[in-house]
C-alpha positions in Angstrom: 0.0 0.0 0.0 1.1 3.4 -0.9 1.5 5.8 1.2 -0.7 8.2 -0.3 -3.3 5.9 -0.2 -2.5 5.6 3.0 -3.3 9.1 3.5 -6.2 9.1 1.8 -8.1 6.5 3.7 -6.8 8.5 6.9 -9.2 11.2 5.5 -11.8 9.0 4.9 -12.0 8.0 8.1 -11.7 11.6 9.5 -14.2 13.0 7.4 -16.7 10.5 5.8 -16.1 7.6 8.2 -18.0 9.8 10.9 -20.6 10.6 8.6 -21.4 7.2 7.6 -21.8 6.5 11.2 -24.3 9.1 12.2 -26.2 7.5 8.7 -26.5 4.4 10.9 -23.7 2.2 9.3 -21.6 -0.2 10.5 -18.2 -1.9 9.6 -14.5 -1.0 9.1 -12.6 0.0 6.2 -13.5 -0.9 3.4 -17.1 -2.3 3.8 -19.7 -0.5 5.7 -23.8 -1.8 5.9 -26.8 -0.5 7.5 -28.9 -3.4 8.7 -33.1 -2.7 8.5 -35.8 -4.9 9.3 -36.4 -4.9 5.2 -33.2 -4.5 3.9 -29.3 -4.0 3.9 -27.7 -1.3 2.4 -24.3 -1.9 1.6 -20.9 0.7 0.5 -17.4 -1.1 -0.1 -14.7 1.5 -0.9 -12.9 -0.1 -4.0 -9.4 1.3 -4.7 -7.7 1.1 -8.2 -5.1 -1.4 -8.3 -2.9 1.1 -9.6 -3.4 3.7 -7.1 -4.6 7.0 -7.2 -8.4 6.5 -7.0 -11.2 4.5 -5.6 -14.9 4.4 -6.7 -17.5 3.3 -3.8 -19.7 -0.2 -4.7 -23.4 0.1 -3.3 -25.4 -2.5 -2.7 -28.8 -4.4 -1.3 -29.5 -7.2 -0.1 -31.9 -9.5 2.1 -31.9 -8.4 5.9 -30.7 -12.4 6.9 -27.7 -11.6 3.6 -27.3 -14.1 1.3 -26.6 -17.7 0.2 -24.1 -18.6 -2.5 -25.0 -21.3 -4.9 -22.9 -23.6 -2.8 -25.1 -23.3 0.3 -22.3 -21.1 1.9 -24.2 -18.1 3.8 -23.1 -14.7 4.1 -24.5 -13.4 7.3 -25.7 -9.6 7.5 -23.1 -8.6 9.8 -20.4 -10.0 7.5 -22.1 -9.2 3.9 -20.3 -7.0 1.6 -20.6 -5.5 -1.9 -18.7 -7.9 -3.2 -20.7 -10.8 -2.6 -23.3 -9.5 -4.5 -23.0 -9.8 -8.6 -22.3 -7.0 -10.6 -25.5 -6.3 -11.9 -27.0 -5.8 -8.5 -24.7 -3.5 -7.2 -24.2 0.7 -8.5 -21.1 2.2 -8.6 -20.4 5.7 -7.4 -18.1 7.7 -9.3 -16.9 11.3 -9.4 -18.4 12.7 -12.7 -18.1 9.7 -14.5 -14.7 8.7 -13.4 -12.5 7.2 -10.0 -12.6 9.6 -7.1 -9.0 10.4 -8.0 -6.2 11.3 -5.2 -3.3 11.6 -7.4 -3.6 15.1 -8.9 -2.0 17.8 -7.9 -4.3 20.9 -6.0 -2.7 23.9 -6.0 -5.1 25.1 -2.8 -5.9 22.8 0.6 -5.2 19.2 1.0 -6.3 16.8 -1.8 -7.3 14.2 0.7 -9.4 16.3 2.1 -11.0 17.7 -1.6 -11.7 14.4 -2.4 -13.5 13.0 0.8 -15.3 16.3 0.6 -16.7 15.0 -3.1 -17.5 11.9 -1.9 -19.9 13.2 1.2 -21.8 14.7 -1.8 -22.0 11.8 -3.3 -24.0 10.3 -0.5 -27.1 11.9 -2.4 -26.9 9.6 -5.1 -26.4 6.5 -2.6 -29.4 7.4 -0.3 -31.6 7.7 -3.7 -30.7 4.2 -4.8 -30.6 2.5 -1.3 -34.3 4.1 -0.6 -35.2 2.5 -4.4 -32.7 -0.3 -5.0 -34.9 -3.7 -5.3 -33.0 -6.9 -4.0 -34.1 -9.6 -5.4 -33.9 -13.0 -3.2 -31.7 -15.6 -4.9 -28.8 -16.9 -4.7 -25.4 -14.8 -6.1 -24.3 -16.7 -9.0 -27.8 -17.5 -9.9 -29.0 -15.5 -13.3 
């Protein structure tokens, strides 16, 4: 791990971290979920193998979380956006692309300009987790 990236999930967890928490989520970095009566909502912070960026991976799923085809179960408390297929998850991006760490800012902290952008972004999370259908089957099921 770099240690810009390094950096950059310190300001995550000083500035969105918090946030997320208030929101009613639980976890540690990366995966965070919010466990209803009717539903999970799930956010997985997914950084780019070649550094620089990360997107956020949002999710739904049951409230008892999921079965994979092979009978293993995924309990809520343990459920992530990865153990949901691709089509049933959104990703978050910054206007179309990775929120992106690695550019230079000429005023203020990167770090911080980016987990500013990606507290806005929470508007377009709540919208799909108040809307986002799960539907019950297993993950590798079509």
């Amino acid at each position: 791990m770099s240690v810009e990236r390094d950096i950059m999930i310190d300001a995550l967890k000083t500035i969105v971290i918090p946030e997320l928490r208030e929101k009613g989520f639980k976890g540690s970095f990366p995966h965070f979920r919010r466990i209803t009566d009717k539903k999970i909502d799930i956010l997985t912070f997914q950084f780019d193998k070649y550094g620089g960026g990360f997107r956020l991976e949002i999710a739904v799923c049951s409230p008892e979380g999921l079965t994979h085809d092979w009978g293993e179960k995924v309990t809520p408390n343990k459920v992530t956006a990865y153990h949901l297929n691709i089509q049933n998850r959104k990703t978050i991006l910054d206007n179309g692309n990775w929120f992106r760490y690695d550019k230079k800012t000429f005023f203020g902290s990167v770090y911080k300009k980016v987990a500013s952008k990606v507290l806005k972004s929470f508007k377009k999370a709540e919208e799909y987790w108040a809307n986002a259908e799960f539907r019950q089957f297993n993950i590798n099921s079509n």
